[in-house]
SELUMNU-938566 format. One record per residue (C-alpha): residue number from 1; residue in one letter; x negated, y, z negated. Coordinates in Angstrom, 2 decimals. Layout:
% residues N
(tilum NUM A (X Y Z));
...
This chain:
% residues 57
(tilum 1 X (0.00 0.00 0.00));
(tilum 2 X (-1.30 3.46 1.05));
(tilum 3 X (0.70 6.54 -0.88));
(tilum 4 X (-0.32 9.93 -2.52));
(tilum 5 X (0.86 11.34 -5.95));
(tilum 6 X (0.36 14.50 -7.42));
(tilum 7 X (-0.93 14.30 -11.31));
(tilum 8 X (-2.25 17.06 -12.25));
(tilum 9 X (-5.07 16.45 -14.86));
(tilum 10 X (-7.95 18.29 -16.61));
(tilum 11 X (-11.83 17.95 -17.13));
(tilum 12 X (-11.23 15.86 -20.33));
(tilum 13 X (-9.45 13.22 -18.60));
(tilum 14 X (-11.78 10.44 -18.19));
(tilum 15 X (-11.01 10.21 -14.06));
(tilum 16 X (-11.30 13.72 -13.93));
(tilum 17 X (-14.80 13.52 -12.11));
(tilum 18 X (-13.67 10.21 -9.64));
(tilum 19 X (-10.74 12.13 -8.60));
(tilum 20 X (-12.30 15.10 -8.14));
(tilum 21 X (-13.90 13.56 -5.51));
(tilum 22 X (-11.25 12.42 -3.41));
(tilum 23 X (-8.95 15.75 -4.30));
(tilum 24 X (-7.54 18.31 -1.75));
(tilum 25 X (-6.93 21.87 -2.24));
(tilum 26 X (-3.08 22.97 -1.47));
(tilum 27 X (-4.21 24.52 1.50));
(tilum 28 X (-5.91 21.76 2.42));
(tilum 29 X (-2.40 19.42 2.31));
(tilum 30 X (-0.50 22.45 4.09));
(tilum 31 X (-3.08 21.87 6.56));
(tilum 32 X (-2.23 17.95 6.81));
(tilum 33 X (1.30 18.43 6.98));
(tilum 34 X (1.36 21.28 9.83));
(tilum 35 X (-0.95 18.45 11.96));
(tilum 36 X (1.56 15.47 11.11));
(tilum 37 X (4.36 17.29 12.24));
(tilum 38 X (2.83 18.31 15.18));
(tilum 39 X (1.34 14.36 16.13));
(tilum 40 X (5.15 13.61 15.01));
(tilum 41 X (6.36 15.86 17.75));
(tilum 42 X (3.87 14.75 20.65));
(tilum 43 X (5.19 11.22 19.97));
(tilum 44 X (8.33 11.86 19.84));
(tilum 45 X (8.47 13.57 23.21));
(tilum 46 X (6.22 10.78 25.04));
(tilum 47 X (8.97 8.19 23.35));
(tilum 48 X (11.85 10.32 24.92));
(tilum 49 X (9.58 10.02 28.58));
(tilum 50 X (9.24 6.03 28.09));
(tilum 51 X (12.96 5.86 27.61));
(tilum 52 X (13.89 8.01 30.41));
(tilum 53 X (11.81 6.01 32.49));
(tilum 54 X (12.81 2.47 31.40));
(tilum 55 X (16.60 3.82 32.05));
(tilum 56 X (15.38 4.80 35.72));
(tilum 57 X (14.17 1.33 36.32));
């Protein structure tokens, strides 16, 4: 399984220093988002082409 959570932790937790490392800022995820729902789009639009062509044939 492959998911993200938001926990929002200090520098006395004892991950604090492991998750730092693998952290992004908010801007960051904005970032992410803005680019998946882009990708989202581009696939969406080549699915509606494959359709439109299987219907043709």
């Amino acid at each position: 399984m492959i998911g993200q959570a938001y926990v929002e932790i200090g520098p006395e937790d004892p991950d604090y220093q492991r998750l730092l490392a693998e952290s992004i800022s908010e801007e960051e995820m904005a970032e992410k988002r803005r680019r998946w729902r882009e990708d989202d789009e581009a696939l969406r639009a080549e699915f509606e082409e494959f359709k439109a062509r299987q219907a043709e044939e």
